[in-house]
mmCIF entry with sequence, helices, sheets and N, C-alpha, C, O atoms, coordinates in Angstrom:
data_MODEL
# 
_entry.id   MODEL 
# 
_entity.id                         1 
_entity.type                       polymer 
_entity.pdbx_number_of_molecules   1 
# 
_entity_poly.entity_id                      1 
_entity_poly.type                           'polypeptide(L)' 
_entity_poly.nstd_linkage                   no 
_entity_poly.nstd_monomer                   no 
_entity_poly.pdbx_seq_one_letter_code       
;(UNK)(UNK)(UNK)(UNK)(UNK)(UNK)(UNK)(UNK)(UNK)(UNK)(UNK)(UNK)(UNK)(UNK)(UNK)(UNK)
(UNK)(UNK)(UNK)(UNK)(UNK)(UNK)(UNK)(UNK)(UNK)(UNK)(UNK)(UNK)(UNK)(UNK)(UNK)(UNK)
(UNK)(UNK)(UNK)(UNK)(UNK)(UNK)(UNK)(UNK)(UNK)(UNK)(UNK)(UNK)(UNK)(UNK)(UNK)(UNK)
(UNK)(UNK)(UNK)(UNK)
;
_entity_poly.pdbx_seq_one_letter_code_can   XXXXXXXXXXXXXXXXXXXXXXXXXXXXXXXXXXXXXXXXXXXXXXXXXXXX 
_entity_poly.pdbx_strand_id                 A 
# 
loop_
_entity_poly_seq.entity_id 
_entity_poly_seq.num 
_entity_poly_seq.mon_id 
_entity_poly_seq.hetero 
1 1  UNK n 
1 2  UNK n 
1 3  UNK n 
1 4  UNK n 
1 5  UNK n 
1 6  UNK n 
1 7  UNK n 
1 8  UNK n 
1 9  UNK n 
1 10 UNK n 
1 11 UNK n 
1 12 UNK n 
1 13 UNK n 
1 14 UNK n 
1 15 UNK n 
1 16 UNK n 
1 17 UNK n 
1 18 UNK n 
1 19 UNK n 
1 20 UNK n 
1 21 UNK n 
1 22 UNK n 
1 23 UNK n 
1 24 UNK n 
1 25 UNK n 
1 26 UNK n 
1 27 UNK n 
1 28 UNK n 
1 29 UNK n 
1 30 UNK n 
1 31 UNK n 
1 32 UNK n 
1 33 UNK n 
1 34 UNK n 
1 35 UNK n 
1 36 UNK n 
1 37 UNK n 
1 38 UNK n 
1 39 UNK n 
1 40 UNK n 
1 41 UNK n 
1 42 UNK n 
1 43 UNK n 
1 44 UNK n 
1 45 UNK n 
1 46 UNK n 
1 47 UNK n 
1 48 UNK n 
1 49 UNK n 
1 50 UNK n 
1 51 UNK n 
1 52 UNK n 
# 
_struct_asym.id          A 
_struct_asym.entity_id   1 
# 
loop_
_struct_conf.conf_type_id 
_struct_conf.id 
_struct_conf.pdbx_PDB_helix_id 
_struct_conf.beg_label_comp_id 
_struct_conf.beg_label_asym_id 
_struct_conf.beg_label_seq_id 
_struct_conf.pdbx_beg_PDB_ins_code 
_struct_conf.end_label_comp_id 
_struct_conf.end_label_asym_id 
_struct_conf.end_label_seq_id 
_struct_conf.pdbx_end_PDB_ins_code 
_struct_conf.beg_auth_comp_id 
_struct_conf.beg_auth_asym_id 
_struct_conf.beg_auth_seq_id 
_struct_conf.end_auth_comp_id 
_struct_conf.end_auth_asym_id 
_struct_conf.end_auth_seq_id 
_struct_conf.pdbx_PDB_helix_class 
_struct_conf.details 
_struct_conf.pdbx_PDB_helix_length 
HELX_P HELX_P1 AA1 UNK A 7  ? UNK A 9  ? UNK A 7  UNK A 9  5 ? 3 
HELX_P HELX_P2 AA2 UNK A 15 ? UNK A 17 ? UNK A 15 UNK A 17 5 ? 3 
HELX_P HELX_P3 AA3 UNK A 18 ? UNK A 21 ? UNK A 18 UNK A 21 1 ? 4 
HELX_P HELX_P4 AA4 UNK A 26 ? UNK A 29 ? UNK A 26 UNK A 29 5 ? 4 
# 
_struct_conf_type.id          HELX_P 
_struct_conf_type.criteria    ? 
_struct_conf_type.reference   ? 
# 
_struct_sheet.id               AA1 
_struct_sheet.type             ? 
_struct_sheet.number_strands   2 
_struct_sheet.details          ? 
# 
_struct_sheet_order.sheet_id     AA1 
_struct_sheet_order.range_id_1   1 
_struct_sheet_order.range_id_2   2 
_struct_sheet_order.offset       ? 
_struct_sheet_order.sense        anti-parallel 
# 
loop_
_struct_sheet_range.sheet_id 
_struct_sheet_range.id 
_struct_sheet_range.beg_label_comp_id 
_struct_sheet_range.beg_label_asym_id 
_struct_sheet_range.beg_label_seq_id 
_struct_sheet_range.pdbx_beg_PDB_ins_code 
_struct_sheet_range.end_label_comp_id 
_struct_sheet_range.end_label_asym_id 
_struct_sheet_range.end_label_seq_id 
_struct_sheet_range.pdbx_end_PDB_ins_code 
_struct_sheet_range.beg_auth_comp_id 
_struct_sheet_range.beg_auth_asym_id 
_struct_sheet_range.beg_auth_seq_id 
_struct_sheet_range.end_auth_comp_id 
_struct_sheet_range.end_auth_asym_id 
_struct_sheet_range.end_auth_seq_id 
AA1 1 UNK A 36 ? UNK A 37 ? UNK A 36 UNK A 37 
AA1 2 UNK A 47 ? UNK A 48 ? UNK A 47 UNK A 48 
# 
loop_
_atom_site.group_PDB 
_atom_site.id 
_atom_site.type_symbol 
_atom_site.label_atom_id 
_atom_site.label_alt_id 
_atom_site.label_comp_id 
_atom_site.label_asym_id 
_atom_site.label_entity_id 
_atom_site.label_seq_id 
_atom_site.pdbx_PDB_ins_code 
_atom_site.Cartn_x 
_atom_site.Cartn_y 
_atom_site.Cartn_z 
_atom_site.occupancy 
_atom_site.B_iso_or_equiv 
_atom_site.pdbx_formal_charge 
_atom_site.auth_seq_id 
_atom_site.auth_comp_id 
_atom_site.auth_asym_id 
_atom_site.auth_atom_id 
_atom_site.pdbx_PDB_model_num 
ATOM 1   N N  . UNK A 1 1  ? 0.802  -1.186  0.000  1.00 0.00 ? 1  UNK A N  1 
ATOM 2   C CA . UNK A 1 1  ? 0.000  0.000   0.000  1.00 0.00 ? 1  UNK A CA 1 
ATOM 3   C C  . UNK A 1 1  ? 0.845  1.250   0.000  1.00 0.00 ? 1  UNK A C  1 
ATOM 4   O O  . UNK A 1 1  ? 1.961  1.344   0.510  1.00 0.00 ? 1  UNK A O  1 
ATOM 5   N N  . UNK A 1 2  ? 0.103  2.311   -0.707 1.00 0.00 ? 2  UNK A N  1 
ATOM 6   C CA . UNK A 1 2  ? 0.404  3.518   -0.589 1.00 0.00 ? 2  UNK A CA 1 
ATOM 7   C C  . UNK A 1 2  ? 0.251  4.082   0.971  1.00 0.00 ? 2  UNK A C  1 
ATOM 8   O O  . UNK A 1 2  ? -0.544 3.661   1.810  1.00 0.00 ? 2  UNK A O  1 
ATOM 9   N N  . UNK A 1 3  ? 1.698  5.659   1.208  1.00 0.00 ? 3  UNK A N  1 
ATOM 10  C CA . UNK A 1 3  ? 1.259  6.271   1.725  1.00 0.00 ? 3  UNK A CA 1 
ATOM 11  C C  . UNK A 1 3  ? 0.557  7.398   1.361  1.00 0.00 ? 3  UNK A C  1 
ATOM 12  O O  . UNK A 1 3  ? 0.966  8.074   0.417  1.00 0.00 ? 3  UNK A O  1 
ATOM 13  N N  . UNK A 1 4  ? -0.697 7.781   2.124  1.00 0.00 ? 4  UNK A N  1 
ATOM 14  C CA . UNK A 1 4  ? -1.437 8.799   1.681  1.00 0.00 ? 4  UNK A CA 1 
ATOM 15  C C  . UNK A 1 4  ? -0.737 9.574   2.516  1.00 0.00 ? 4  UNK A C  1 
ATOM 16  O O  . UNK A 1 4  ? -0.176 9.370   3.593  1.00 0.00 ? 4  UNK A O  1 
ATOM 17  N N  . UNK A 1 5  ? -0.990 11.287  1.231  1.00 0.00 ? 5  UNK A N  1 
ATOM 18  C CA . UNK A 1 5  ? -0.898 12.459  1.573  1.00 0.00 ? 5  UNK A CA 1 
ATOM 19  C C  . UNK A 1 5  ? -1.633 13.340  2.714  1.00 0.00 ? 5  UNK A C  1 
ATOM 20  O O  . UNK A 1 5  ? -1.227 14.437  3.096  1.00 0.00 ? 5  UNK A O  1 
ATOM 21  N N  . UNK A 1 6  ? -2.696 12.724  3.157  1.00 0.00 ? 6  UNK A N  1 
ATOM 22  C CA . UNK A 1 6  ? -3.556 13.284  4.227  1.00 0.00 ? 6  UNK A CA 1 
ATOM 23  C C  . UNK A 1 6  ? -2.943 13.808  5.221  1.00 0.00 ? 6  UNK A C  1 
ATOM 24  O O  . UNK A 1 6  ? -2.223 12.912  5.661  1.00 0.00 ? 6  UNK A O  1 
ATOM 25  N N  . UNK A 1 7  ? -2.809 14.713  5.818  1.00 0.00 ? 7  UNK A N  1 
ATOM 26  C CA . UNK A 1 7  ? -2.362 15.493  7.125  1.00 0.00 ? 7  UNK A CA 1 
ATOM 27  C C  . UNK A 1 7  ? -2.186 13.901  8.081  1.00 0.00 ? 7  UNK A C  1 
ATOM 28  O O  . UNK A 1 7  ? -1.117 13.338  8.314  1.00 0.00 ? 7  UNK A O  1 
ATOM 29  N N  . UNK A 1 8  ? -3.525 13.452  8.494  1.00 0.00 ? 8  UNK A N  1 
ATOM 30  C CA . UNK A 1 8  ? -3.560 12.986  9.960  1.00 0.00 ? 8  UNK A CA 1 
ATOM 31  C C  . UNK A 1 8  ? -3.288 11.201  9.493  1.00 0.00 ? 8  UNK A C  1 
ATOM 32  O O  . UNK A 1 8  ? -3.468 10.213  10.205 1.00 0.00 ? 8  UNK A O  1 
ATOM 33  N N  . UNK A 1 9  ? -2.722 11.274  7.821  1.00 0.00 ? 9  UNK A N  1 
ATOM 34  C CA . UNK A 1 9  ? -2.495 9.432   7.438  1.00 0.00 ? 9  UNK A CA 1 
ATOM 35  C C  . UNK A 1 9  ? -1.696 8.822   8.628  1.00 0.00 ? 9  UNK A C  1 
ATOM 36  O O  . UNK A 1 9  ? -2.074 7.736   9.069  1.00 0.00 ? 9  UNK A O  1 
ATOM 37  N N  . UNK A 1 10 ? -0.125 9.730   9.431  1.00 0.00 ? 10 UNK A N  1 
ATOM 38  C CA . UNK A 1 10 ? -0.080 9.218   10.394 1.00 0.00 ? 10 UNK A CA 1 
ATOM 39  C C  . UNK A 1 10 ? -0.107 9.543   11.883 1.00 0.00 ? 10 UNK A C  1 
ATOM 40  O O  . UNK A 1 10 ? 0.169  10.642  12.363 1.00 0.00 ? 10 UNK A O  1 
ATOM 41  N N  . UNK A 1 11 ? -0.417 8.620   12.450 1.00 0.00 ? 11 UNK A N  1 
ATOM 42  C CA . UNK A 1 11 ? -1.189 9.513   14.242 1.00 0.00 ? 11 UNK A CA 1 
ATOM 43  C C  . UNK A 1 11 ? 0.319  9.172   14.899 1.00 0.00 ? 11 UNK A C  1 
ATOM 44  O O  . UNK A 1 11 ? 1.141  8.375   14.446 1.00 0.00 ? 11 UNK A O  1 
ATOM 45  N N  . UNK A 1 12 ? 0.408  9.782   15.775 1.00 0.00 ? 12 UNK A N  1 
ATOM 46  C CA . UNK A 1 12 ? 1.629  10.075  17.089 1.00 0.00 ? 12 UNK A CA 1 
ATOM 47  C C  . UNK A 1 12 ? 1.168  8.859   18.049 1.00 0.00 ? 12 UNK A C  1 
ATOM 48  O O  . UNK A 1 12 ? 0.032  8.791   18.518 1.00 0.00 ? 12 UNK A O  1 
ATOM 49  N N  . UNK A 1 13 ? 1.999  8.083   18.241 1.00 0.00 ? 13 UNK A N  1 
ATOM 50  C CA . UNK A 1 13 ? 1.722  7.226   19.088 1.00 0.00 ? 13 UNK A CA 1 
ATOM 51  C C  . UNK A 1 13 ? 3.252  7.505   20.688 1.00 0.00 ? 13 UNK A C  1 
ATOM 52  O O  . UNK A 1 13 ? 4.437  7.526   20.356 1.00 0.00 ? 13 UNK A O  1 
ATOM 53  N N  . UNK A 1 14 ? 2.947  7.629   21.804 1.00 0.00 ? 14 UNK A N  1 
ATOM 54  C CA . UNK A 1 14 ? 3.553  7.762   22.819 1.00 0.00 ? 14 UNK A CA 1 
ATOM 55  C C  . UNK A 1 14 ? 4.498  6.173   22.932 1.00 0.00 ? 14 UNK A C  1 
ATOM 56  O O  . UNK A 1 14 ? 4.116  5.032   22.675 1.00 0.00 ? 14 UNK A O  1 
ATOM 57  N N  . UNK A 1 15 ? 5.804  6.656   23.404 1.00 0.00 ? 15 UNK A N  1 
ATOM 58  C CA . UNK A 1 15 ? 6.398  5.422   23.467 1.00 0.00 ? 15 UNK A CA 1 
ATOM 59  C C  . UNK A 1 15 ? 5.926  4.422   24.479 1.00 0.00 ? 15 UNK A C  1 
ATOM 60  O O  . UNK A 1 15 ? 5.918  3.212   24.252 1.00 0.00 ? 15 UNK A O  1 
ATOM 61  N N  . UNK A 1 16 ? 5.536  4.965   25.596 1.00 0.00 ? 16 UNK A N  1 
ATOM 62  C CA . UNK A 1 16 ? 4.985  3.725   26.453 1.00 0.00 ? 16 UNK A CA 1 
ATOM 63  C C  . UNK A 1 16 ? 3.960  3.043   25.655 1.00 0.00 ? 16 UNK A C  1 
ATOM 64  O O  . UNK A 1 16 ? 3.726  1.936   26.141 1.00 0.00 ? 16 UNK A O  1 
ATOM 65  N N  . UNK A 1 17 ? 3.389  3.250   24.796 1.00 0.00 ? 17 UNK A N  1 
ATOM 66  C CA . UNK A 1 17 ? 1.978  2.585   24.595 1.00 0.00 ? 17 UNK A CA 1 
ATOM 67  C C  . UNK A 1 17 ? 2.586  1.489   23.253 1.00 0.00 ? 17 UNK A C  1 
ATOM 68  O O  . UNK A 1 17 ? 1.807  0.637   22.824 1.00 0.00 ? 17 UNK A O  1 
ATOM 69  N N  . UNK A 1 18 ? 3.995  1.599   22.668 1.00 0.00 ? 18 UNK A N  1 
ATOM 70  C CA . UNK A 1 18 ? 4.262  0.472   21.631 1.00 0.00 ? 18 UNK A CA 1 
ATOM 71  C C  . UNK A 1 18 ? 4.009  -0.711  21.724 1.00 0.00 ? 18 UNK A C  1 
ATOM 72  O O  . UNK A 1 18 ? 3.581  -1.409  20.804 1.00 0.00 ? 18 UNK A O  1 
ATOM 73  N N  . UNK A 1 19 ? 4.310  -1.166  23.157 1.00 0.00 ? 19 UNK A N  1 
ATOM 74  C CA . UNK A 1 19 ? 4.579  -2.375  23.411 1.00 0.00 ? 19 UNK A CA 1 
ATOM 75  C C  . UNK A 1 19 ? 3.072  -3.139  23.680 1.00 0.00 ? 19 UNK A C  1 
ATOM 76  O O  . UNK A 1 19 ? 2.959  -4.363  23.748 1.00 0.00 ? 19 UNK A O  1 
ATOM 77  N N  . UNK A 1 20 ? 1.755  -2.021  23.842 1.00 0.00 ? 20 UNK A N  1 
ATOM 78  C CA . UNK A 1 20 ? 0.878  -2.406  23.538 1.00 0.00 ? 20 UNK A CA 1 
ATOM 79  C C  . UNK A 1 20 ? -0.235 -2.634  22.404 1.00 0.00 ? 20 UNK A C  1 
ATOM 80  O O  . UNK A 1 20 ? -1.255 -3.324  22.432 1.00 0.00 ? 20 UNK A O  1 
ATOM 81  N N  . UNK A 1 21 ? 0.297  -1.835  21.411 1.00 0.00 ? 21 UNK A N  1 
ATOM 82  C CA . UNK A 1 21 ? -0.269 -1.875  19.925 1.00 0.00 ? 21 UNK A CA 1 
ATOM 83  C C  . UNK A 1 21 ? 0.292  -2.307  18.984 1.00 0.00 ? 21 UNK A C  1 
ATOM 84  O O  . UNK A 1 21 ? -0.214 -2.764  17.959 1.00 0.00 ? 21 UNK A O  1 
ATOM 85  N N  . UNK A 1 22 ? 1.806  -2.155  19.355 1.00 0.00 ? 22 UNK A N  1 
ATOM 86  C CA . UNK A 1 22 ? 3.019  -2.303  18.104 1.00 0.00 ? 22 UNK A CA 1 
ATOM 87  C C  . UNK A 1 22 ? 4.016  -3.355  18.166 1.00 0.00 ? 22 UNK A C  1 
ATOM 88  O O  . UNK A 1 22 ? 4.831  -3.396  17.244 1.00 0.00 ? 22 UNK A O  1 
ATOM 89  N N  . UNK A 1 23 ? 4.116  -4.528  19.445 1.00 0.00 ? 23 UNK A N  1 
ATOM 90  C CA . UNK A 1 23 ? 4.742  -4.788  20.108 1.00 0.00 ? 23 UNK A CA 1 
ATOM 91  C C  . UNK A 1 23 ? 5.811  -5.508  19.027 1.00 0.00 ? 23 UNK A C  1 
ATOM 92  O O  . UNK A 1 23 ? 6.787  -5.946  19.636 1.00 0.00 ? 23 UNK A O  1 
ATOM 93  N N  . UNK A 1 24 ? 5.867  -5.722  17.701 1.00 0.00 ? 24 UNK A N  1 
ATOM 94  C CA . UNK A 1 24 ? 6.502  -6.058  17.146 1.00 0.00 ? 24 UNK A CA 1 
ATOM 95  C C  . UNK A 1 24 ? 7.642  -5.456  16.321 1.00 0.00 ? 24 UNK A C  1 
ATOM 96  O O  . UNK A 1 24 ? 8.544  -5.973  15.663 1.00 0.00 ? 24 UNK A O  1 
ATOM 97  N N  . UNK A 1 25 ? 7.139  -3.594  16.696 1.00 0.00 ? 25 UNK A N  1 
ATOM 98  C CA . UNK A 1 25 ? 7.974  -2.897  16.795 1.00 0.00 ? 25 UNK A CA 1 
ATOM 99  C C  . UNK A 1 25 ? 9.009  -2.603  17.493 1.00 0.00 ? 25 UNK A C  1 
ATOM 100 O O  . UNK A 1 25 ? 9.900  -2.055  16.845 1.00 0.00 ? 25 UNK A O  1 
ATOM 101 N N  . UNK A 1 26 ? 9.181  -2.746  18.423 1.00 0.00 ? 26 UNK A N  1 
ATOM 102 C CA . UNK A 1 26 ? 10.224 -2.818  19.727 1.00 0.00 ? 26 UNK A CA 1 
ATOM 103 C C  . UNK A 1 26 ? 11.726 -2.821  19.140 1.00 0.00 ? 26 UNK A C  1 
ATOM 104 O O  . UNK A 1 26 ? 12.613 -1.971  19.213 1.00 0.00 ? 26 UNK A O  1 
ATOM 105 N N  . UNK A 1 27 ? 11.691 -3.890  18.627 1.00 0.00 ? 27 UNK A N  1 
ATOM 106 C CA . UNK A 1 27 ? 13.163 -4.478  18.704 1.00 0.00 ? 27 UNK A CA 1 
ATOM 107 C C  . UNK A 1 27 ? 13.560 -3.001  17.570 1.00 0.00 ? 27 UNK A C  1 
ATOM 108 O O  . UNK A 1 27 ? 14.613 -2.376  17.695 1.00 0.00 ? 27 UNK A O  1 
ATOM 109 N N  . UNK A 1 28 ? 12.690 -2.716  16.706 1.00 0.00 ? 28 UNK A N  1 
ATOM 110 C CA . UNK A 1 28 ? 13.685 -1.374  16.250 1.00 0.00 ? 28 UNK A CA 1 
ATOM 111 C C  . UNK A 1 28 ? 13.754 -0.149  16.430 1.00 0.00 ? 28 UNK A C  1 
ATOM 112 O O  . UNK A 1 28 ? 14.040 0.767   15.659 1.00 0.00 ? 28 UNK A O  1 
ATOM 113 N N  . UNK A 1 29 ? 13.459 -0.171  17.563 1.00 0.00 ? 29 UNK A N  1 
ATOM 114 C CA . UNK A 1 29 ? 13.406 0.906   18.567 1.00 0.00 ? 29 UNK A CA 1 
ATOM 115 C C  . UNK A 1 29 ? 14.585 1.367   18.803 1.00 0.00 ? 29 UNK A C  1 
ATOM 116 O O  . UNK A 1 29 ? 14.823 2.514   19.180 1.00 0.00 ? 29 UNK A O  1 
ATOM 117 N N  . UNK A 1 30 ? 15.660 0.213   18.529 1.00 0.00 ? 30 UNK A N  1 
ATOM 118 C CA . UNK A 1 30 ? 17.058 0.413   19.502 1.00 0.00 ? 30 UNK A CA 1 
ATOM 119 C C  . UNK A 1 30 ? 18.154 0.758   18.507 1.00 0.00 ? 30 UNK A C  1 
ATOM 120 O O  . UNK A 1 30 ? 19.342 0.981   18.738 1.00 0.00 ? 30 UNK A O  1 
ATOM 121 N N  . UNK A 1 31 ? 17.191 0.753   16.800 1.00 0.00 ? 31 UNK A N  1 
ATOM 122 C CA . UNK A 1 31 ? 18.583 1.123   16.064 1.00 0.00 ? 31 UNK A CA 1 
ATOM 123 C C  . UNK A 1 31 ? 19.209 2.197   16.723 1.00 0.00 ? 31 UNK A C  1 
ATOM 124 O O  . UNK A 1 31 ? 19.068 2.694   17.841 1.00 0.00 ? 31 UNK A O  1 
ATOM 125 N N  . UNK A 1 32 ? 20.276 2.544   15.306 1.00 0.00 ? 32 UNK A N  1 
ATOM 126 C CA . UNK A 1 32 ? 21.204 3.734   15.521 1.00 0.00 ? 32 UNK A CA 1 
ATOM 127 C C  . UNK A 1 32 ? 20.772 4.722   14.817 1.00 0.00 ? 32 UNK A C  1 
ATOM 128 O O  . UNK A 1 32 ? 20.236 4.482   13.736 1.00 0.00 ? 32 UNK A O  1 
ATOM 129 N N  . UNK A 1 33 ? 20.902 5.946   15.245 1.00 0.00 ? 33 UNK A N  1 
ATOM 130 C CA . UNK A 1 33 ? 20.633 7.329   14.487 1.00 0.00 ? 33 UNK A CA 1 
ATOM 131 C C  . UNK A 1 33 ? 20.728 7.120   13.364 1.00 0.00 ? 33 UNK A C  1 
ATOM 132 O O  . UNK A 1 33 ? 21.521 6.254   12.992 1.00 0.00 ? 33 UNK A O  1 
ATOM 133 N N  . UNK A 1 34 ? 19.782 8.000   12.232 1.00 0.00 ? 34 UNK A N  1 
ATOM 134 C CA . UNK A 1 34 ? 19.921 7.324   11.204 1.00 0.00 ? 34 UNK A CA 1 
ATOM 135 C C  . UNK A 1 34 ? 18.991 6.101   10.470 1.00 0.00 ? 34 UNK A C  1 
ATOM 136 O O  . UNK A 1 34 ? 18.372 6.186   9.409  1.00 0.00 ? 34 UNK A O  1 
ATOM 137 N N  . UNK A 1 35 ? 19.067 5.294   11.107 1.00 0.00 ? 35 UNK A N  1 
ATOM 138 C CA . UNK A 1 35 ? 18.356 4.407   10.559 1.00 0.00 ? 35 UNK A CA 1 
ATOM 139 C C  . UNK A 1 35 ? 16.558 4.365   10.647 1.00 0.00 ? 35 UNK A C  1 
ATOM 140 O O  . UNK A 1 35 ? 15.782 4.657   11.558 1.00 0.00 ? 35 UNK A O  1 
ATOM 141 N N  . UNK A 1 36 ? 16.377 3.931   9.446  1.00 0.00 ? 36 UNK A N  1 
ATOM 142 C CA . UNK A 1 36 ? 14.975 3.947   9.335  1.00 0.00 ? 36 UNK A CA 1 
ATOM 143 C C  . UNK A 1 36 ? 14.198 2.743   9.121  1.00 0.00 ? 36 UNK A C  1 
ATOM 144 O O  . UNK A 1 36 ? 14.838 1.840   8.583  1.00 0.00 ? 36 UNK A O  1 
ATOM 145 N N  . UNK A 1 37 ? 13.126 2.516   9.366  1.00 0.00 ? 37 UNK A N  1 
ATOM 146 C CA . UNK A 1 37 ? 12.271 1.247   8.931  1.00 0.00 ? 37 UNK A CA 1 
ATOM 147 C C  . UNK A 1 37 ? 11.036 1.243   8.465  1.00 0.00 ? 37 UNK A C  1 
ATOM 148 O O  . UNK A 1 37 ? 10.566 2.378   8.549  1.00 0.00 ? 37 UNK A O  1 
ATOM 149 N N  . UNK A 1 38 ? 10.285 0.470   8.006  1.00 0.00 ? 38 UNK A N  1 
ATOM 150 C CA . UNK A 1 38 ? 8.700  0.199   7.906  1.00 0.00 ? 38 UNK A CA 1 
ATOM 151 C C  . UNK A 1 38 ? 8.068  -1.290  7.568  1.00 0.00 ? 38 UNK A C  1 
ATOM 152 O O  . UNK A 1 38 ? 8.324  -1.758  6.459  1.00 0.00 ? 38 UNK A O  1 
ATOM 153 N N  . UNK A 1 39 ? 7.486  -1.831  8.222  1.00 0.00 ? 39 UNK A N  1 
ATOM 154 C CA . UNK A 1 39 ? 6.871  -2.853  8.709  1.00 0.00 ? 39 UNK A CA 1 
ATOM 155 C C  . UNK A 1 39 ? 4.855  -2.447  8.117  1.00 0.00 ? 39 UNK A C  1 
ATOM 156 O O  . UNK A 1 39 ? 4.232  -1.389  8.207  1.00 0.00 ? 39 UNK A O  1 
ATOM 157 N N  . UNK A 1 40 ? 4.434  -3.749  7.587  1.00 0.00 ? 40 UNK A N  1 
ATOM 158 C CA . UNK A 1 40 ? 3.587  -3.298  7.533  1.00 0.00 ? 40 UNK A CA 1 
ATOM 159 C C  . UNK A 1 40 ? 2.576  -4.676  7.829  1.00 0.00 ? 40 UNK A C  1 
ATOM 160 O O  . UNK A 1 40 ? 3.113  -5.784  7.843  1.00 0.00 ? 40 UNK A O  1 
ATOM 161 N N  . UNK A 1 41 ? 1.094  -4.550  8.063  1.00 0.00 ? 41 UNK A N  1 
ATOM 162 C CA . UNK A 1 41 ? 0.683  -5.915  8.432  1.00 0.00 ? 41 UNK A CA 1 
ATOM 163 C C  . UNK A 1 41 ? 0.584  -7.352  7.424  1.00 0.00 ? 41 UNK A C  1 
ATOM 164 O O  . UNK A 1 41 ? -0.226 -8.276  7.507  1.00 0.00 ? 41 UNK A O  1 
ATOM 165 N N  . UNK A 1 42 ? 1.727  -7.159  6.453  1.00 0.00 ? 42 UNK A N  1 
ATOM 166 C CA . UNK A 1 42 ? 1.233  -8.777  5.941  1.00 0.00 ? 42 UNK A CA 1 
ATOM 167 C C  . UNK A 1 42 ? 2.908  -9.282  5.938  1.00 0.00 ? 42 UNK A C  1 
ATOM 168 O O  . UNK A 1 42 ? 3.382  -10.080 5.130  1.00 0.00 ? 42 UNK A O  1 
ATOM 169 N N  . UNK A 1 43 ? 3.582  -8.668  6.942  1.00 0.00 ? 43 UNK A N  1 
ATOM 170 C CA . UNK A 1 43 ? 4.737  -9.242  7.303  1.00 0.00 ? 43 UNK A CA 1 
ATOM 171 C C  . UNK A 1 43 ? 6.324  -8.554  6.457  1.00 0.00 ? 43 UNK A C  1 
ATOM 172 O O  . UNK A 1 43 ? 7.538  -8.743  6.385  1.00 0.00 ? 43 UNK A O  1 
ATOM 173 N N  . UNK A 1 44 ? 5.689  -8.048  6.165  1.00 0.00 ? 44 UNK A N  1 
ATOM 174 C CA . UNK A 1 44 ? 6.895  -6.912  5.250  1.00 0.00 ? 44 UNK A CA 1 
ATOM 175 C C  . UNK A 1 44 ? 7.809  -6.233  6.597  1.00 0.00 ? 44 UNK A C  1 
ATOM 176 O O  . UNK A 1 44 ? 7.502  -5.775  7.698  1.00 0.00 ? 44 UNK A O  1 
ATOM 177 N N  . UNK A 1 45 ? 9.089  -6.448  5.844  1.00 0.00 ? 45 UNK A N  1 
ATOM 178 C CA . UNK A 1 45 ? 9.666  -5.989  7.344  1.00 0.00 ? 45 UNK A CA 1 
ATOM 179 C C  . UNK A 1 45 ? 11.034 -5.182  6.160  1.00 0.00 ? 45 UNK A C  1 
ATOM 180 O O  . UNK A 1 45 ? 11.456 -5.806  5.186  1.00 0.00 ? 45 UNK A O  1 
ATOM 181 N N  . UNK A 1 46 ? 11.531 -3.757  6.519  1.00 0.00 ? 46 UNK A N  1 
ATOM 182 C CA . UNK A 1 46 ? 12.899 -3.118  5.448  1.00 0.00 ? 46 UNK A CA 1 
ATOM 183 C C  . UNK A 1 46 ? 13.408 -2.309  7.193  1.00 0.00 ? 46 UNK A C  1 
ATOM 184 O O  . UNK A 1 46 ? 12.902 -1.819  8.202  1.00 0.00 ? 46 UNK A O  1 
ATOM 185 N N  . UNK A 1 47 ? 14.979 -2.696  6.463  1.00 0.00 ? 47 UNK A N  1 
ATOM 186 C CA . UNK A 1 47 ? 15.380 -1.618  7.085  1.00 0.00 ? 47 UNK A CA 1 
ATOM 187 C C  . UNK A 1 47 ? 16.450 -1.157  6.737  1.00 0.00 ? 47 UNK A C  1 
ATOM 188 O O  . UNK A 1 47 ? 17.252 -2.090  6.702  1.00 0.00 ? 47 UNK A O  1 
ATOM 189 N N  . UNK A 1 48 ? 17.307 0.541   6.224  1.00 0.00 ? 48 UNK A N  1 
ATOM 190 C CA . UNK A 1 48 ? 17.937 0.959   6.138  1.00 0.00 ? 48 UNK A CA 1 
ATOM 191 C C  . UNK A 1 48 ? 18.488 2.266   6.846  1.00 0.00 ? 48 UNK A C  1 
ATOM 192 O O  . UNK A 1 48 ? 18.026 2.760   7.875  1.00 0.00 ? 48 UNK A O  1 
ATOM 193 N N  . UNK A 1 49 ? 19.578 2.741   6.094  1.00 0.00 ? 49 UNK A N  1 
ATOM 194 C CA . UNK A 1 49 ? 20.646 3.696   7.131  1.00 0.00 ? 49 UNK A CA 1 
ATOM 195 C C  . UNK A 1 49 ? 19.876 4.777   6.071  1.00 0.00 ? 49 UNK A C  1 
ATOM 196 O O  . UNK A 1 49 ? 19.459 4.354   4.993  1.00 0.00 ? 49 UNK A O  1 
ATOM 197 N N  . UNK A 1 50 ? 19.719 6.178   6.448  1.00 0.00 ? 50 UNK A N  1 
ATOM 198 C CA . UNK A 1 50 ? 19.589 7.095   5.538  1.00 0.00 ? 50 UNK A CA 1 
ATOM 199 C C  . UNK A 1 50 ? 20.692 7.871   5.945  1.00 0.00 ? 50 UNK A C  1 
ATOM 200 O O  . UNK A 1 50 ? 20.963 8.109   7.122  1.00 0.00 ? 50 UNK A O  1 
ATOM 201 N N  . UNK A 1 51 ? 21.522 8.384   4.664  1.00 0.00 ? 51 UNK A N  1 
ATOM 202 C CA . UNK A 1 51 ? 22.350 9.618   5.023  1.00 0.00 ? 51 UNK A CA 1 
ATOM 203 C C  . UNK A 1 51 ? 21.731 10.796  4.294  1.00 0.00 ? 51 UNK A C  1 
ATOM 204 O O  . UNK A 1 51 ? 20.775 10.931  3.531  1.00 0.00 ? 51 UNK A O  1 
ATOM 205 N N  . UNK A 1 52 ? 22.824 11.754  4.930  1.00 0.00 ? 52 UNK A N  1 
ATOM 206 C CA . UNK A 1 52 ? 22.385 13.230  5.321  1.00 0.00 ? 52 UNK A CA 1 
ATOM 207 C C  . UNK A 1 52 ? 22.988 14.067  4.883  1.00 0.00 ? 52 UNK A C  1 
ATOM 208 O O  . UNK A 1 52 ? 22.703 15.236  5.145  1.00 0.00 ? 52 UNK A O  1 
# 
């Protein structure tokens, strides 16, 4: 899927609350500066370094 352009396509989620909605997010929580990811629900998992 696309990301949409909509203002509110993505909501702010507080870090305490990952481990209850996202919990499969966690583990990349701990990259290093820099690095980015996206995960989506049919098991798609990327992750890279962006430079600057």
């Amino acid at each position: 899927g696309e990301c949409s352009d909509a203002a509110d396509f993505f909501k702010p989620l507080h870090i305490e609350h990952i481990k209850d909605f996202f919990p499969h997010v966690e583990k990349y929580l701990a990259l290093s500066p820099n690095h980015k990811f996206i995960v989506d629900r049919n098991g798609y998992e990327d992750v890279w370094v962006e430079n600057e």
